[in-house]
PDBQT receptor file of N, H, CA, C and O in Angstrom, charges set to zero:
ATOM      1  N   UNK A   1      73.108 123.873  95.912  1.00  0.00    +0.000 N 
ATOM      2  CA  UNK A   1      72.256 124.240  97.026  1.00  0.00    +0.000 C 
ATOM      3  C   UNK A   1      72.724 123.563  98.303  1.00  0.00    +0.000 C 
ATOM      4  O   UNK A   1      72.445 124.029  99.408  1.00  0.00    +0.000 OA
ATOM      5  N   UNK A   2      73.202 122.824  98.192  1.00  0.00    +0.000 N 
ATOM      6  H   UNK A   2      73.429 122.446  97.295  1.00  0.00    +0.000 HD
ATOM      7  CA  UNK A   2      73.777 121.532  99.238  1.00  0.00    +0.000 C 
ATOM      8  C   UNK A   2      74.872 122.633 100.116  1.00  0.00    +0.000 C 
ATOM      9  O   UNK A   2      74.952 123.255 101.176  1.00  0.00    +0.000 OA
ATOM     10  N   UNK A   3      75.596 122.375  98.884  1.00  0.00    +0.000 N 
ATOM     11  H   UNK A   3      75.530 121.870  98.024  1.00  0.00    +0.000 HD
ATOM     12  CA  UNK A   3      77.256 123.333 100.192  1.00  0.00    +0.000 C 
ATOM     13  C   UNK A   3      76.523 124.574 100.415  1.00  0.00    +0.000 C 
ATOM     14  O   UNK A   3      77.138 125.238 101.249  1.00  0.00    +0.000 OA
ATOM     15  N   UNK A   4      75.439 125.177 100.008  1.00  0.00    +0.000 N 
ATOM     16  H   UNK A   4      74.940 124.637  99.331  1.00  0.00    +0.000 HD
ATOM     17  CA  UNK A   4      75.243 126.277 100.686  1.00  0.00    +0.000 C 
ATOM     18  C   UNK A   4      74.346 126.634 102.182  1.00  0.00    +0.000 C 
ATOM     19  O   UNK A   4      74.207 127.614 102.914  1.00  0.00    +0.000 OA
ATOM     20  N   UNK A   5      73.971 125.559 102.147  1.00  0.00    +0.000 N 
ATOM     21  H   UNK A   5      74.084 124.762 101.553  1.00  0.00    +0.000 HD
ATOM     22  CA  UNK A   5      73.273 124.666 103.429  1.00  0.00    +0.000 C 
ATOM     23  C   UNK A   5      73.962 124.330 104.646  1.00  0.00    +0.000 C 
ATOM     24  O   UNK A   5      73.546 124.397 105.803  1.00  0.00    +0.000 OA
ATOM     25  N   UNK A   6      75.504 123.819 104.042  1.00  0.00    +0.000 N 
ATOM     26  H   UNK A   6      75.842 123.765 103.103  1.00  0.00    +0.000 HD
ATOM     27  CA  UNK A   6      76.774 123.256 105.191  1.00  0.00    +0.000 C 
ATOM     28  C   UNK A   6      77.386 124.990 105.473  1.00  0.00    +0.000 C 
ATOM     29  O   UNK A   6      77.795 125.460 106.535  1.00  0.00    +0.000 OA
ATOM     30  N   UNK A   7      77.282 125.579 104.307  1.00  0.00    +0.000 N 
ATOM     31  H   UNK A   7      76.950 125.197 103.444  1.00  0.00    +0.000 HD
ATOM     32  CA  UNK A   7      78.214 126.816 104.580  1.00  0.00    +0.000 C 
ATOM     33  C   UNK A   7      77.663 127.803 105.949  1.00  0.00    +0.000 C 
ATOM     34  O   UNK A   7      78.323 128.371 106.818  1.00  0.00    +0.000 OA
ATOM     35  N   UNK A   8      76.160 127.730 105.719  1.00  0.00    +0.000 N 
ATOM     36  H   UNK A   8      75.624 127.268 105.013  1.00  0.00    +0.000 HD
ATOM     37  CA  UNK A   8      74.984 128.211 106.321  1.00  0.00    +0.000 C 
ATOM     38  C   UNK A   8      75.235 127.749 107.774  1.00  0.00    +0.000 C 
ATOM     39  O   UNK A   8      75.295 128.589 108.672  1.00  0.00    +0.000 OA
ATOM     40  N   UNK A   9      75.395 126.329 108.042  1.00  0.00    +0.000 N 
ATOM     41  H   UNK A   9      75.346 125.647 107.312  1.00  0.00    +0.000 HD
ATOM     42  CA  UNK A   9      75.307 125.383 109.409  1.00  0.00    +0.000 C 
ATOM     43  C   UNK A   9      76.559 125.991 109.852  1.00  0.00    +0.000 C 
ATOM     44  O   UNK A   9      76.456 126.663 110.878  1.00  0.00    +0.000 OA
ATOM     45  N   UNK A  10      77.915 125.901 109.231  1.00  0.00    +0.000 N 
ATOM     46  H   UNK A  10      77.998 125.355 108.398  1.00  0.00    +0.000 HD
ATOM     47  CA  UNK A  10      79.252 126.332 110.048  1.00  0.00    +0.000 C 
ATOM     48  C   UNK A  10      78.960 127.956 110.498  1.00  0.00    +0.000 C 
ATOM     49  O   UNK A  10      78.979 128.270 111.689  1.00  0.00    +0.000 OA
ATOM     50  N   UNK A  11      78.641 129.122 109.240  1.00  0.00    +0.000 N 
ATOM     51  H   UNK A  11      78.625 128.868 108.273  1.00  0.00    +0.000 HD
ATOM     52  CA  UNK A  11      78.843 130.152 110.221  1.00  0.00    +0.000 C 
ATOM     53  C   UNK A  11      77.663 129.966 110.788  1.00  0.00    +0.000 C 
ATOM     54  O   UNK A  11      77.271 131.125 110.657  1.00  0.00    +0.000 OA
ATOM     55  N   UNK A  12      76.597 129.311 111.427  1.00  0.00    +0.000 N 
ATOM     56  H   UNK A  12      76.916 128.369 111.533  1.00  0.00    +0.000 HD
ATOM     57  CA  UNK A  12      75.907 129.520 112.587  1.00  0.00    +0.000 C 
ATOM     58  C   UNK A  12      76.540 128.824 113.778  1.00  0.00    +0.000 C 
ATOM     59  O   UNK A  12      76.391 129.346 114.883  1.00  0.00    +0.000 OA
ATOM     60  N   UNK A  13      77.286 127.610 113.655  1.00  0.00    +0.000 N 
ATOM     61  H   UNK A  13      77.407 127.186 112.757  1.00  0.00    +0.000 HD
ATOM     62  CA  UNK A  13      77.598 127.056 114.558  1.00  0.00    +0.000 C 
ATOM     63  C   UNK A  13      79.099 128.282 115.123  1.00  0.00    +0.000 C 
ATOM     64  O   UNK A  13      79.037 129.193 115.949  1.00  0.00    +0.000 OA
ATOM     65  N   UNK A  14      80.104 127.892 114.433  1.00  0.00    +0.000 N 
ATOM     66  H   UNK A  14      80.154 127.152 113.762  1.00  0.00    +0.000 HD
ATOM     67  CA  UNK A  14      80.636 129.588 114.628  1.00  0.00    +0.000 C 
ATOM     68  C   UNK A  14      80.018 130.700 115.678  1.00  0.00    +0.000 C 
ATOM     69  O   UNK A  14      80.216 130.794 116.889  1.00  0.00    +0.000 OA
ATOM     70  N   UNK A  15      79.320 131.395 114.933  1.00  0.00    +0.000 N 
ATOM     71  H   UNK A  15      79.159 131.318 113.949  1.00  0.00    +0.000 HD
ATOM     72  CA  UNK A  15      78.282 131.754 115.454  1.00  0.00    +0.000 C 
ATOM     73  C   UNK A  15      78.142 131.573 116.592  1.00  0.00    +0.000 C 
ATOM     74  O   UNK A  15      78.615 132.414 117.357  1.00  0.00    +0.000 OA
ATOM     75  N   UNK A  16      77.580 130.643 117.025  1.00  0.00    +0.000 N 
ATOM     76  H   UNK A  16      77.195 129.960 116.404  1.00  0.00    +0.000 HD
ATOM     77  CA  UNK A  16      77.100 129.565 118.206  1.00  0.00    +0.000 C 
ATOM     78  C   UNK A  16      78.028 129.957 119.861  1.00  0.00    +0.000 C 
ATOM     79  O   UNK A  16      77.769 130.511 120.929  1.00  0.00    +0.000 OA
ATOM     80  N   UNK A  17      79.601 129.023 118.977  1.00  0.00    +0.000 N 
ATOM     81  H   UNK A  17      79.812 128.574 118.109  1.00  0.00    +0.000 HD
ATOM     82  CA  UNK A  17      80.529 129.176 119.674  1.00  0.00    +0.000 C 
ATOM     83  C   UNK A  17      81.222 130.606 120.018  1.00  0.00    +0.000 C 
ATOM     84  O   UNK A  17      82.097 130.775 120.867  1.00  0.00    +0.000 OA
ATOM     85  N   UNK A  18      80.872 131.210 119.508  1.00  0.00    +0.000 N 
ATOM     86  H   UNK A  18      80.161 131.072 118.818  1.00  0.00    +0.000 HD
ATOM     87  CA  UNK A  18      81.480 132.396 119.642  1.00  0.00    +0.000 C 
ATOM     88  C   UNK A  18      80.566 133.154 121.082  1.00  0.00    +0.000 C 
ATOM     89  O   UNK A  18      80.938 133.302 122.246  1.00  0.00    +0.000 OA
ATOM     90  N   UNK A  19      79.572 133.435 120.566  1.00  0.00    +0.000 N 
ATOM     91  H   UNK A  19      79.270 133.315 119.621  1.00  0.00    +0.000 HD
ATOM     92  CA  UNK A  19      78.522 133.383 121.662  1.00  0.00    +0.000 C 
ATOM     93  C   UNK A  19      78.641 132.920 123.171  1.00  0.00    +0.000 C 
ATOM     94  O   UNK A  19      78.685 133.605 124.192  1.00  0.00    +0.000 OA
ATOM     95  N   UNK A  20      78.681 131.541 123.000  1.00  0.00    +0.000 N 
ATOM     96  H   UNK A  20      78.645 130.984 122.171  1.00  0.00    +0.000 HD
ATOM     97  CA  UNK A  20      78.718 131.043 124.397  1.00  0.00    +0.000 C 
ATOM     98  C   UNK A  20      79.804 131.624 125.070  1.00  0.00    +0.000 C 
ATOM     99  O   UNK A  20      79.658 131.863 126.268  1.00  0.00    +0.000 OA
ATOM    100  N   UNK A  21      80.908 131.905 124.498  1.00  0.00    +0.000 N 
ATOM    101  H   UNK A  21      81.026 131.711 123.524  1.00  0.00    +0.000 HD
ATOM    102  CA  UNK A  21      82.399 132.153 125.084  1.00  0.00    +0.000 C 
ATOM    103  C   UNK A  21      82.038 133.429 125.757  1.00  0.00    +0.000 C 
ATOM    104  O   UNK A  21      82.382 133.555 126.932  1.00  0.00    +0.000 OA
ATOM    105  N   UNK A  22      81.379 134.410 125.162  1.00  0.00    +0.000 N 
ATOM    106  H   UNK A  22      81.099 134.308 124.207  1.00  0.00    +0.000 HD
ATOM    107  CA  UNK A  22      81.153 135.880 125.437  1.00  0.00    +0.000 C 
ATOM    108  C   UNK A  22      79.986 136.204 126.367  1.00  0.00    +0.000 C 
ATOM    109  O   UNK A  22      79.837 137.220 127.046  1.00  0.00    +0.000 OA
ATOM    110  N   UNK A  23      79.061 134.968 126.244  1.00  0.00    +0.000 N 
ATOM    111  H   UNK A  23      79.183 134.144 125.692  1.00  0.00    +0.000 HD
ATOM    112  CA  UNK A  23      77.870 135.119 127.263  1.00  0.00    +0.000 C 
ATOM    113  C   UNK A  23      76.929 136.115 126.535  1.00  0.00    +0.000 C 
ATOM    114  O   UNK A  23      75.879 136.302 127.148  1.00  0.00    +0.000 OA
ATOM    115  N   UNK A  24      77.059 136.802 125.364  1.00  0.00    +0.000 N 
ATOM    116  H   UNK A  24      77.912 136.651 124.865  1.00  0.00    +0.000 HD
ATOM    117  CA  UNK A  24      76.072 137.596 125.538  1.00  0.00    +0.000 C 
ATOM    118  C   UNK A  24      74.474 137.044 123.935  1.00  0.00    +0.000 C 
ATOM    119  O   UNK A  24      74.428 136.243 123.002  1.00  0.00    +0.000 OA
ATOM    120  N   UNK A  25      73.745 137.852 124.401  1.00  0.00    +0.000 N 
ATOM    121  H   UNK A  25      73.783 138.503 125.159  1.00  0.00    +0.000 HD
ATOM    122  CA  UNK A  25      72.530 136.909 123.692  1.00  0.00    +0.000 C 
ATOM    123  C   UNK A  25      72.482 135.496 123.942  1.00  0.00    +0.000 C 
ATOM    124  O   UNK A  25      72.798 134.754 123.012  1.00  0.00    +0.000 OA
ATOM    125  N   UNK A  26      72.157 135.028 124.983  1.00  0.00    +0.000 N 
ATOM    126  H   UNK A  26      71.900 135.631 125.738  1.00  0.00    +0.000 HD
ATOM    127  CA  UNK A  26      72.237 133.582 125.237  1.00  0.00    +0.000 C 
ATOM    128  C   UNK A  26      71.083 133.232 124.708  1.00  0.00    +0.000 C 
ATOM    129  O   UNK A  26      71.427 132.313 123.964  1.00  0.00    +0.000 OA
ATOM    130  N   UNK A  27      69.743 133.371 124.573  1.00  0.00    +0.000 N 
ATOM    131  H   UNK A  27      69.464 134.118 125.177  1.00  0.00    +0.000 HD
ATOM    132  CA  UNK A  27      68.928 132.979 123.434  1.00  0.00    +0.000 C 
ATOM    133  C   UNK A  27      68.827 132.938 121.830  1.00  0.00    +0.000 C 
ATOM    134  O   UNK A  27      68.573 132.080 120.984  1.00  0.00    +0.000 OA
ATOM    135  N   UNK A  28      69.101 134.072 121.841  1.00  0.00    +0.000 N 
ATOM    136  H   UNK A  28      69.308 134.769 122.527  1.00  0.00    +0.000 HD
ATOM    137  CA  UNK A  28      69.764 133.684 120.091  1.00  0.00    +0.000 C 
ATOM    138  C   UNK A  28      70.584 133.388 119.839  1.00  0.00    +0.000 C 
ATOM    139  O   UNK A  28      70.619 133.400 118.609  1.00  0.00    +0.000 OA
ATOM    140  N   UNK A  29      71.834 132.918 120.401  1.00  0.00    +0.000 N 
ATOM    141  H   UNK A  29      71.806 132.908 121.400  1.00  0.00    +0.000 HD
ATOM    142  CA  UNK A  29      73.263 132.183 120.416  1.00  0.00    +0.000 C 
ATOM    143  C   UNK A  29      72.426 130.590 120.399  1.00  0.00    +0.000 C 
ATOM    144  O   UNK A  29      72.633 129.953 119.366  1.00  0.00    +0.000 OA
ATOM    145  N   UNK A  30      71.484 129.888 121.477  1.00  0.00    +0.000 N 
ATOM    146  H   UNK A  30      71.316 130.405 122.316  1.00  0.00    +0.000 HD
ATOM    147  CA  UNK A  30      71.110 128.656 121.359  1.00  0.00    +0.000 C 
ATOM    148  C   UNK A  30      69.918 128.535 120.344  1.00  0.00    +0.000 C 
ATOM    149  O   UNK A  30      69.354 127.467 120.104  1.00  0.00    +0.000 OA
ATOM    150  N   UNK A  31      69.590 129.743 119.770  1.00  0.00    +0.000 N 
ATOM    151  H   UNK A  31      70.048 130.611 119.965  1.00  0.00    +0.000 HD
ATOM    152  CA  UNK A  31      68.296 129.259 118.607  1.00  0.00    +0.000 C 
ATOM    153  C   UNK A  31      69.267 128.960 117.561  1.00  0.00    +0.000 C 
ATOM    154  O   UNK A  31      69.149 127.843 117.058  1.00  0.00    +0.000 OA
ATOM    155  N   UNK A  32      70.448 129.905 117.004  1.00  0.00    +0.000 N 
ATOM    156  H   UNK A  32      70.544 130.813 117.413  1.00  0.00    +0.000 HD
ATOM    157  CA  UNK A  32      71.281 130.006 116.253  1.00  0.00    +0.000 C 
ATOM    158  C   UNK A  32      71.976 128.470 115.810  1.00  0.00    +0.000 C 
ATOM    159  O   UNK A  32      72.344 128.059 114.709  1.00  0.00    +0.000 OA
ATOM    160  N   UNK A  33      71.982 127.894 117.022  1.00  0.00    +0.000 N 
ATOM    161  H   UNK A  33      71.683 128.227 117.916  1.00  0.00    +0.000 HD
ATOM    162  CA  UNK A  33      72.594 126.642 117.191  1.00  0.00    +0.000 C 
ATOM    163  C   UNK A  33      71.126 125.299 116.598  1.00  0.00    +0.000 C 
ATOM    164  O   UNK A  33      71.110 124.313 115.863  1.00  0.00    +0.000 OA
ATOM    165  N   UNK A  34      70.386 125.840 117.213  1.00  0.00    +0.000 N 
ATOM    166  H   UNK A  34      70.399 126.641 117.811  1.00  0.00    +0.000 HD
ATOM    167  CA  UNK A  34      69.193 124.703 116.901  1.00  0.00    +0.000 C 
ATOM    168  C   UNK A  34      68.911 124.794 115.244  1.00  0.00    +0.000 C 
ATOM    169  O   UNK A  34      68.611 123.774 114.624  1.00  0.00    +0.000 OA
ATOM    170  N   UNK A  35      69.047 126.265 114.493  1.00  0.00    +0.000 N 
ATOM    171  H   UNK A  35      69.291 127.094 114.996  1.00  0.00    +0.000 HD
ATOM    172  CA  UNK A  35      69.029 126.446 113.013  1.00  0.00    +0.000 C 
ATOM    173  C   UNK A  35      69.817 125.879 112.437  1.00  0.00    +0.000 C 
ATOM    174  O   UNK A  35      69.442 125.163 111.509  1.00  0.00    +0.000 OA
ATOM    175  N   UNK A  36      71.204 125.974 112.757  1.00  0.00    +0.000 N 
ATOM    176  H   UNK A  36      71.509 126.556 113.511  1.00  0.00    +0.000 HD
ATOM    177  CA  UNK A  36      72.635 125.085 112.954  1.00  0.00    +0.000 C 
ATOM    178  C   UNK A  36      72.358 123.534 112.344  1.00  0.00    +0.000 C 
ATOM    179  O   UNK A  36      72.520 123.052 111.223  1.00  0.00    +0.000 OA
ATOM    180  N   UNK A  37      71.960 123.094 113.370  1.00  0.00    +0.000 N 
ATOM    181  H   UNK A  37      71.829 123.486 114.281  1.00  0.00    +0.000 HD
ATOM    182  CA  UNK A  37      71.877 121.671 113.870  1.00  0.00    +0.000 C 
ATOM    183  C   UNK A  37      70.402 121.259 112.583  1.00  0.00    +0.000 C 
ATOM    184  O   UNK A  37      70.716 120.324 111.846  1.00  0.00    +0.000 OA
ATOM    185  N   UNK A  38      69.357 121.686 112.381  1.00  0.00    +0.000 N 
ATOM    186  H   UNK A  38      69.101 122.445 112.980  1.00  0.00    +0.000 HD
ATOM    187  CA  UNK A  38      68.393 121.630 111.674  1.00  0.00    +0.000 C 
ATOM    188  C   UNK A  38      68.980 121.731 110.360  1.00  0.00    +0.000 C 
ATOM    189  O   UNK A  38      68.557 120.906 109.551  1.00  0.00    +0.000 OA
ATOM    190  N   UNK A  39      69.978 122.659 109.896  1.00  0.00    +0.000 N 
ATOM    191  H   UNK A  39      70.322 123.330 110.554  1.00  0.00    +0.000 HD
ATOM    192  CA  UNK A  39      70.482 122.669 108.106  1.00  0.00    +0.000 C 
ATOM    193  C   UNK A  39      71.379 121.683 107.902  1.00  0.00    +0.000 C 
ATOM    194  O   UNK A  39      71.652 121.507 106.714  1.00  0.00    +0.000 OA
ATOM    195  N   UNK A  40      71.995 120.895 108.776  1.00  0.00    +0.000 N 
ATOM    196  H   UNK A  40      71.774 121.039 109.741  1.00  0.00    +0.000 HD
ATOM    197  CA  UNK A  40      72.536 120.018 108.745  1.00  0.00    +0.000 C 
ATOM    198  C   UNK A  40      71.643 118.742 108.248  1.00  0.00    +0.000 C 
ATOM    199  O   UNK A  40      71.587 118.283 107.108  1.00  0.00    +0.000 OA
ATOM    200  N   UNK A  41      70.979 118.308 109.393  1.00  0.00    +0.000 N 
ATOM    201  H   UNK A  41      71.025 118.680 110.320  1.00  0.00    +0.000 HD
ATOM    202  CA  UNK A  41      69.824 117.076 109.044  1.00  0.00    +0.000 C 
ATOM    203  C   UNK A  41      69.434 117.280 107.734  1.00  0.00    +0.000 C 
ATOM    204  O   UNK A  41      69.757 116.444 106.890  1.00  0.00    +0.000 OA
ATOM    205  N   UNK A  42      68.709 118.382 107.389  1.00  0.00    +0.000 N 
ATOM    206  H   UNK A  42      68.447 119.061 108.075  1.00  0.00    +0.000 HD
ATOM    207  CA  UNK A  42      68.321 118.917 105.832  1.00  0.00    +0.000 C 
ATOM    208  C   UNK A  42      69.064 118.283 104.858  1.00  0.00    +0.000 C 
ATOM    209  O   UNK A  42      68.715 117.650 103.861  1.00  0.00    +0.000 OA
ATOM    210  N   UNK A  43      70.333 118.605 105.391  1.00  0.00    +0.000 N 
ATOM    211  H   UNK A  43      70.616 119.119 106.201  1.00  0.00    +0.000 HD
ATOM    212  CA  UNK A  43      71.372 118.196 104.421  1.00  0.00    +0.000 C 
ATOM    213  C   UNK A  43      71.973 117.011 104.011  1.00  0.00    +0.000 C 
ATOM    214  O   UNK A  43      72.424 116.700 102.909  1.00  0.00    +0.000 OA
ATOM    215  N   UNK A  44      71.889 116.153 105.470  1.00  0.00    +0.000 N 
ATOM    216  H   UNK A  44      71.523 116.406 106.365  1.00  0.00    +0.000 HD
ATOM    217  CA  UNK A  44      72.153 114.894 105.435  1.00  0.00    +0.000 C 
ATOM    218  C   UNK A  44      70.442 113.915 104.689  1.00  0.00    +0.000 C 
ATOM    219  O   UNK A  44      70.344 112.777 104.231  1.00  0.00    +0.000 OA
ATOM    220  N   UNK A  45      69.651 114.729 104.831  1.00  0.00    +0.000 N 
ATOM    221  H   UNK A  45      69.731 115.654 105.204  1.00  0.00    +0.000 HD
ATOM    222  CA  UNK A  45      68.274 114.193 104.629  1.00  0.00    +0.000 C 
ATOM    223  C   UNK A  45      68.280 114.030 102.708  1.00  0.00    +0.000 C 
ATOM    224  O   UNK A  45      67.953 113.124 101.941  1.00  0.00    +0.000 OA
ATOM    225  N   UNK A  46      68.836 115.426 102.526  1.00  0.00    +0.000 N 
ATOM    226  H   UNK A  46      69.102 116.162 103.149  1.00  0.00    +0.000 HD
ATOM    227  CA  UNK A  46      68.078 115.981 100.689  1.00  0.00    +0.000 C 
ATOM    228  C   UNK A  46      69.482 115.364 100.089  1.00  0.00    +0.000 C 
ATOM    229  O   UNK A  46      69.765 115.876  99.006  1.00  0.00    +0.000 OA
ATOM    230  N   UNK A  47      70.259 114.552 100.470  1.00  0.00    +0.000 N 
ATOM    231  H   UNK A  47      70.029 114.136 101.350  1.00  0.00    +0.000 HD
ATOM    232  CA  UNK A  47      71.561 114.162 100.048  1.00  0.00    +0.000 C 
ATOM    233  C   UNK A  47      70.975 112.983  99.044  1.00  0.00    +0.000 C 
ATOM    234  O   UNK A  47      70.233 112.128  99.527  1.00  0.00    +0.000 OA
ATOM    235  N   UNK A  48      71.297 112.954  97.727  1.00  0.00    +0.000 N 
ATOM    236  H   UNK A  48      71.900 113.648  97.335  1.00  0.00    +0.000 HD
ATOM    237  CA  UNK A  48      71.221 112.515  96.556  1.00  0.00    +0.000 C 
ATOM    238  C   UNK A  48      71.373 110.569  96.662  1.00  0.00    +0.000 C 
ATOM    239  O   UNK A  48      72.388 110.126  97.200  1.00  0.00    +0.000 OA
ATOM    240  N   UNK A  49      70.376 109.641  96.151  1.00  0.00    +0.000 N 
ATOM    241  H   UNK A  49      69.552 110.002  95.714  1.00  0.00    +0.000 HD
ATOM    242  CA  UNK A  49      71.001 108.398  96.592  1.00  0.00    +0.000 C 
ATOM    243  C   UNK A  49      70.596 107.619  95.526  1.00  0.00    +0.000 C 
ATOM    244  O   UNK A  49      70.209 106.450  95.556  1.00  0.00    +0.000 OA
ATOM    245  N   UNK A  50      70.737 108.485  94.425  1.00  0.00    +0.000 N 
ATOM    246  H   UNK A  50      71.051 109.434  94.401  1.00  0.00    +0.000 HD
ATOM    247  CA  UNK A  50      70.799 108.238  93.249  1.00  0.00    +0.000 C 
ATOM    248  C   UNK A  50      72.269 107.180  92.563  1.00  0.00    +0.000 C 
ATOM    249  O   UNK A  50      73.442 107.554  92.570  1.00  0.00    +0.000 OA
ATOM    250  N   UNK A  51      71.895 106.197  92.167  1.00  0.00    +0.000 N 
ATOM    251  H   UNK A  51      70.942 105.893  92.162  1.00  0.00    +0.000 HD
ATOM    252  CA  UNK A  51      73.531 105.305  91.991  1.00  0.00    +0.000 C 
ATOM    253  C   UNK A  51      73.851 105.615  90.627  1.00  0.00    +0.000 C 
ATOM    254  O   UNK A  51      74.892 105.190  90.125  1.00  0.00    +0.000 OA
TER     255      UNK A  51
């Protein structure tokens, strides 16, 4: 479930960048990015710290 979370964050950030370059949908290009940025934390958050 994990890498599918990071896989999720890159093509949005992708995504993201691609966007800005082209200018177009500039609101869902920066929500895209905030979903981005949010599956990440998730990820760094639900990360196992089990020894």
């Amino acid at each position: 479930m994990r890498s599918l979370l990071y896989i999720v964050a890159v093509i949005l950030i992708i995504g993201w960048a691609i966007g800005v370059f082209a200018y177009t949908a500039t609101g869902l290009i920066h929500a895209l990015l905030v979903i981005a940025i949010i599956a990440l934390l998730l990820g760094f958050i639900r990360r196992d710290t089990a020894v």
